[in-house]
Each structure stands twice: as C-alpha cells, then as structure tokens.
MDTraj code that builds the backbone (N, CA, C; nanometers):
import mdtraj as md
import numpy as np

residues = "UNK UNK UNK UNK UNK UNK UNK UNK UNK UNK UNK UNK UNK UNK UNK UNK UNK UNK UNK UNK UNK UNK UNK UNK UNK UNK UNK UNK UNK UNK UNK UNK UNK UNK UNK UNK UNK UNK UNK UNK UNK UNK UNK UNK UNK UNK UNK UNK UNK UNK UNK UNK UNK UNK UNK UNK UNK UNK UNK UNK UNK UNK UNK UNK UNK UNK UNK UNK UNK UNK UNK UNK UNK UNK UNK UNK UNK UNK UNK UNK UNK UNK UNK UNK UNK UNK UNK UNK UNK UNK UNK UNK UNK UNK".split()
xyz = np.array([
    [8.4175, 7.4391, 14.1035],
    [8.5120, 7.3392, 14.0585],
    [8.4671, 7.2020, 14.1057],
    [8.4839, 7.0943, 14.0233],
    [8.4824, 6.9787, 14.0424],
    [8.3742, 6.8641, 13.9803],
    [8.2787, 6.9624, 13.9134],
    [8.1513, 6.9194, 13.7993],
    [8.2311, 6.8765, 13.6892],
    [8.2845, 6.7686, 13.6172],
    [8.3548, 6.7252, 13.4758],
    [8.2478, 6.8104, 13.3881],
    [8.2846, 6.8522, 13.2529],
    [8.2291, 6.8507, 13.1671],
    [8.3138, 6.7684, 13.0413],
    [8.1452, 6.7125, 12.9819],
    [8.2455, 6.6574, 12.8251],
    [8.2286, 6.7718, 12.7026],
    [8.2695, 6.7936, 12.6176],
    [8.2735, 6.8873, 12.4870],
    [8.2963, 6.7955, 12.3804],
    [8.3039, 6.8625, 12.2533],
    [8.2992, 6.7872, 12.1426],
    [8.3604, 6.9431, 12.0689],
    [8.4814, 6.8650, 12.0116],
    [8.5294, 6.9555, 11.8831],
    [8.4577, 7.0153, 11.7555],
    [8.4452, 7.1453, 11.7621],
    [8.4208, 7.1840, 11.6078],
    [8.4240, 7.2621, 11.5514],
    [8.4102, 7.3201, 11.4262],
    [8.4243, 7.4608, 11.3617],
    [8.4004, 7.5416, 11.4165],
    [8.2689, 7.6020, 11.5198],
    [8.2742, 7.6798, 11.6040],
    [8.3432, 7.7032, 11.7088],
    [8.3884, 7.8731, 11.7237],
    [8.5164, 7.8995, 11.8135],
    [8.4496, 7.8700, 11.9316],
    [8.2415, 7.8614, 12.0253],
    [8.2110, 7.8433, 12.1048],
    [8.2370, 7.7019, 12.2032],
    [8.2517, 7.6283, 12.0409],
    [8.2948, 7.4466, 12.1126],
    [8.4453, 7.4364, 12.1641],
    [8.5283, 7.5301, 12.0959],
    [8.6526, 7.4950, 12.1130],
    [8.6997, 7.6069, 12.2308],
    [8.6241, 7.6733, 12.3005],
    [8.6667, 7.7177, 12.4431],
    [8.7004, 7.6147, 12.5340],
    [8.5849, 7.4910, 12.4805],
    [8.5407, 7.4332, 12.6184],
    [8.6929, 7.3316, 12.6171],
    [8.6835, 7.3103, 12.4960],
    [8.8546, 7.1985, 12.4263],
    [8.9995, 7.2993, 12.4558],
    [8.9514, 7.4078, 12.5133],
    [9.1049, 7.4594, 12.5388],
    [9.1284, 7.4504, 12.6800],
    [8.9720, 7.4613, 12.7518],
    [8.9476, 7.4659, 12.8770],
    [8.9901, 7.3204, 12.8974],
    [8.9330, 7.2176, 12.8891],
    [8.9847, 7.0870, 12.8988],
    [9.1303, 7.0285, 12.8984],
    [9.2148, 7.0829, 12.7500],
    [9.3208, 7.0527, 12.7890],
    [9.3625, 7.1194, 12.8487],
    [9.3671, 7.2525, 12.8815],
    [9.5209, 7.3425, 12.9400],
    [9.4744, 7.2380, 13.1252],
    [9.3657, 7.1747, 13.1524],
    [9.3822, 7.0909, 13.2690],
    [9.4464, 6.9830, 13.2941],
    [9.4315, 6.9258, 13.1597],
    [9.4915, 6.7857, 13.1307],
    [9.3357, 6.6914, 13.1435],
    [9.2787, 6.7252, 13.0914],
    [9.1589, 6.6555, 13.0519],
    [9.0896, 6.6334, 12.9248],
    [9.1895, 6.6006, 12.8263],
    [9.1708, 6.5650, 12.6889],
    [9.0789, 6.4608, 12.6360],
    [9.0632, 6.3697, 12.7197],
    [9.0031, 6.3167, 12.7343],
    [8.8639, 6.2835, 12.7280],
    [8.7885, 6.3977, 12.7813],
    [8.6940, 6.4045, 12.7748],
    [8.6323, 6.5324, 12.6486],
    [8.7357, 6.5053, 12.5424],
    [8.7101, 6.5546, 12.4314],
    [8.6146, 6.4589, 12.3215],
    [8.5287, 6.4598, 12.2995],
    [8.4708, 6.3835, 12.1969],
    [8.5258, 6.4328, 12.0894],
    [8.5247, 6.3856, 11.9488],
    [8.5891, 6.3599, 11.8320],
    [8.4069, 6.4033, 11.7206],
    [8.3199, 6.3496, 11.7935],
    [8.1863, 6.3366, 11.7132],
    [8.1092, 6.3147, 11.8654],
    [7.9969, 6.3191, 11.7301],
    [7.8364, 6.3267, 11.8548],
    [7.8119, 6.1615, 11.9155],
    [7.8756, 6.0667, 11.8389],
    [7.8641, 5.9099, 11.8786],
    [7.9304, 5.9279, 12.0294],
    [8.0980, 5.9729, 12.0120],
    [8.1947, 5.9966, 12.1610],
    [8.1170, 6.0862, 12.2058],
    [8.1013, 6.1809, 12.2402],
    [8.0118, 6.2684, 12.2911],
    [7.9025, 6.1746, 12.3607],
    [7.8140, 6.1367, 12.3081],
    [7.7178, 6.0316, 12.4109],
    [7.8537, 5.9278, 12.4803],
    [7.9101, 5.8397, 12.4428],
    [7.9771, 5.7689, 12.4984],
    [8.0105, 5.8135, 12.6129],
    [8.1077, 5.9056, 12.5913],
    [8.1842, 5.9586, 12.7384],
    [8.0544, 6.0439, 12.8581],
    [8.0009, 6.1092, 12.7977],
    [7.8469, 6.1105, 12.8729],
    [7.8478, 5.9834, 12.9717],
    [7.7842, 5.9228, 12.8848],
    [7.7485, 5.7907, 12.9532],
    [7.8232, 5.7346, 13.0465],
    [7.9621, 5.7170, 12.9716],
    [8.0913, 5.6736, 13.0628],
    [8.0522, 5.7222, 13.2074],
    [8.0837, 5.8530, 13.1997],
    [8.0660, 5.9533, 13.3626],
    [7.9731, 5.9485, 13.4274],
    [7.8566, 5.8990, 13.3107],
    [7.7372, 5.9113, 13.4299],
    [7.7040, 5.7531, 13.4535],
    [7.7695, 5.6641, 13.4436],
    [7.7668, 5.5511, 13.5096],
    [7.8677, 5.4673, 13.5769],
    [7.9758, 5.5035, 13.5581],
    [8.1103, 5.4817, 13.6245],
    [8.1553, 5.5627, 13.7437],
    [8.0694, 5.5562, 13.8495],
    [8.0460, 5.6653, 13.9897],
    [8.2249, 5.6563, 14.0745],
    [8.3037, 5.5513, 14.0099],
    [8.4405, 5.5821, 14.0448],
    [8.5204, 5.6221, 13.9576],
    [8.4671, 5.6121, 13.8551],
    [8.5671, 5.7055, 13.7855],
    [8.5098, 5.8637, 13.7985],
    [8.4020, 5.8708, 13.7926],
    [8.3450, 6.0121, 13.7912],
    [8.4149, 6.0618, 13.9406],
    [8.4219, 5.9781, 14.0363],
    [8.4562, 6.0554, 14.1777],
    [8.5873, 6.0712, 14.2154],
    [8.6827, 6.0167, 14.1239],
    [8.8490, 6.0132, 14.1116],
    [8.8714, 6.1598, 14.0268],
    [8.8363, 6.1818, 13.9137],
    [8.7750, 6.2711, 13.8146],
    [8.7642, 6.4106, 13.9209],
    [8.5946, 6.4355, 13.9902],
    [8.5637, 6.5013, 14.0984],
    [8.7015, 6.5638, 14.1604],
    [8.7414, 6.4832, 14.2590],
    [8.8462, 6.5097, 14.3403],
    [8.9812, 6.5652, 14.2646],
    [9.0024, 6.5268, 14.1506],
    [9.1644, 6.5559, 14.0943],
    [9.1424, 6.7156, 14.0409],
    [8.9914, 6.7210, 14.0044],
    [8.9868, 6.8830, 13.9113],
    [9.0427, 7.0195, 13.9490],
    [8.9882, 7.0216, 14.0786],
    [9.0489, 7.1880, 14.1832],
    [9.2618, 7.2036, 14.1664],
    [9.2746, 7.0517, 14.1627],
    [9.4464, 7.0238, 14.1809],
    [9.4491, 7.0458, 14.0362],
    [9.3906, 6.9978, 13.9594],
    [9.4896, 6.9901, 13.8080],
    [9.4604, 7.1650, 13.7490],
    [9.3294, 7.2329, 13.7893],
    [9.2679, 7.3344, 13.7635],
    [9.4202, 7.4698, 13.8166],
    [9.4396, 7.4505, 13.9274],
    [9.5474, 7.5301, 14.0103],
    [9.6856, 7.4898, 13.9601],
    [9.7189, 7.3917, 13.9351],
    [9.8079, 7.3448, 13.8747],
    [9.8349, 7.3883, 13.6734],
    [9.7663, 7.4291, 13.6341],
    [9.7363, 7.4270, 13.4931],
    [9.7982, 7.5683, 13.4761],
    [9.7614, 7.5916, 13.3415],
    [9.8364, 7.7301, 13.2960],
    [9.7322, 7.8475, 13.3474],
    [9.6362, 7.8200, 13.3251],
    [9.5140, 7.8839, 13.3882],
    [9.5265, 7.9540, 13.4895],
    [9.5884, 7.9012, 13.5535],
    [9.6081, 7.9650, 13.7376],
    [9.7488, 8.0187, 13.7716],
    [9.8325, 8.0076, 13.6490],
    [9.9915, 8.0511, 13.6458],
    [10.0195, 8.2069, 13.5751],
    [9.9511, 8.3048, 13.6436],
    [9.9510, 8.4582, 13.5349],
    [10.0648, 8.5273, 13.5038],
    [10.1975, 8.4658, 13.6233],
    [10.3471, 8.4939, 13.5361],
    [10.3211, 8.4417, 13.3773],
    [10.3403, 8.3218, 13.4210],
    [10.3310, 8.2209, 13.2584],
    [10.2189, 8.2626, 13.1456],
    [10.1130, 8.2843, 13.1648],
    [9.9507, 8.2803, 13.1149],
    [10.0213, 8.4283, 13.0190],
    [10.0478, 8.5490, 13.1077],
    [10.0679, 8.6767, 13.0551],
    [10.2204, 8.6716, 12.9646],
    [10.3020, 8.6309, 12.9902],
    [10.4405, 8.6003, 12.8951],
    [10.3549, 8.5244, 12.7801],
    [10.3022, 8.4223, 12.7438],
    [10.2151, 8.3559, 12.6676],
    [10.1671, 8.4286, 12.5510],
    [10.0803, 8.5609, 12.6396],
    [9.9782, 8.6140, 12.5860],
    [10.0734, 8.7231, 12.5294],
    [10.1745, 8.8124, 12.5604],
    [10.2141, 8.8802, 12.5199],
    [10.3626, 8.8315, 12.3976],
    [10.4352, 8.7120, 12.4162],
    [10.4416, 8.6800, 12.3032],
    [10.3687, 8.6177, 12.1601],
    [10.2314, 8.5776, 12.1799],
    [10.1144, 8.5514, 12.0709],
    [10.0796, 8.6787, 12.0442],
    [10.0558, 8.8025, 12.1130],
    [10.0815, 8.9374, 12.0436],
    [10.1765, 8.9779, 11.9677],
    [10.3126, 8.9933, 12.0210],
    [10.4298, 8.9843, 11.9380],
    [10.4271, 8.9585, 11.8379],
    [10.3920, 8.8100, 11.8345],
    [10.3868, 8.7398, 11.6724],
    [10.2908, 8.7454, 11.5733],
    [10.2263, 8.7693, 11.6344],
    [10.0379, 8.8407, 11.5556],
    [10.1698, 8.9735, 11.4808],
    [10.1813, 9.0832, 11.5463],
    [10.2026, 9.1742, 11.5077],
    [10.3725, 9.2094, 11.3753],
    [10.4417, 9.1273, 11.4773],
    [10.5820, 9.0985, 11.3724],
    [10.5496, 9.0304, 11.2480],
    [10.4485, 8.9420, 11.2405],
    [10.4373, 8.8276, 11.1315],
    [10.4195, 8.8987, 11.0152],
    [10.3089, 8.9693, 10.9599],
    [10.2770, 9.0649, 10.8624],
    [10.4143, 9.1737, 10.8477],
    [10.4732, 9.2084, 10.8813],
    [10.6331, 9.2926, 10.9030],
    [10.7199, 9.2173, 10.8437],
    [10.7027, 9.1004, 10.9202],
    [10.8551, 9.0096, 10.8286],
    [10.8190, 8.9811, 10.7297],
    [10.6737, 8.9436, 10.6691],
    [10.6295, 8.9263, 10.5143],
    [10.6927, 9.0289, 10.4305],
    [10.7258, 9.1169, 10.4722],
    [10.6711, 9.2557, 10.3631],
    [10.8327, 9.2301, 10.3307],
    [10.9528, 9.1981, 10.4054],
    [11.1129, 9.1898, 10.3623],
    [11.1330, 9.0968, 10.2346],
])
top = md.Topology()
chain = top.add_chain()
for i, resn in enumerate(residues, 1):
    res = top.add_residue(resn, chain, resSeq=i)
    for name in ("N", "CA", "C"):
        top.add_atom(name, md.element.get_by_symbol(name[0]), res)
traj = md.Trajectory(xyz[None], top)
C-alpha cells in the first residue's frame, strides 16, 4: 500500500478493475478519460513530489476505510447483486 496508480477507462473489463479499484478508495481522480489524461496525471504525480506524498500517506487510511476492507458490507453487496442477477430474468417472464 501506498504506490498511487493512474488507469484509464475502457471497453476492456482488465482496465476497469483498476477504475473500480480506484474509486471504491475515493481516488477517482486519478482516472484518465483518454491516453492525453493518462500522460497528464502521470506526469502530474511524477512531478508534484507533494502532492504525490499527501496521496502516499492518505492510501493505507482511505484503502481500510473503503468498502474493500468492510466484508459485513462487501458480502451483503455481493449477495444482493446475486439476488438480482437471479430474480431479474423471473420477474421478466410475469
């Protein structure tokens, strides 16, 4: 914990781990939109040594703090997105 990463949104479900990983921290932010933001925010971090080290320090807290680290919450989550996976096709058919 405590390395930022930036990601970039896209059709592939591999890019959008990293964009779920990001927000459920509260680090949306360091979502690029395109490959232009993507270098930008790069850059941003790797030359802004106080923002990168404010960044650093907040990750382990927002990481523990997040849904990620909450498995009451995480598993209620997961087992109502099952639920509804499974009811949805059921209530079609009425």
């Amino acid at each position: 914990m405590g390395v930022p990463c930036v990601t970039m949104r896209e059709s592939v479900d591999a890019h959008n781990v990293g964009v779920s990983l990001l927000n459920a921290v509260g680090c949306k932010n360091l979502v690029a939109k395109n490959e232009d933001e993507y270098v930008e925010l790069a850059i941003h971090l790797a030359t802004d040594l106080t923002a990168l080290s404010k960044l650093r320090m907040s990750l382990q807290n927002r990481m523990l703090k997040s849904p990620l680290c909450d498995g009451s919450k995480f598993t209620l989550n997961l087992f109502g997105s099952i639920v509804t996976t499974l009811l949805t096709p059921l209530l079609r058919l009425k």
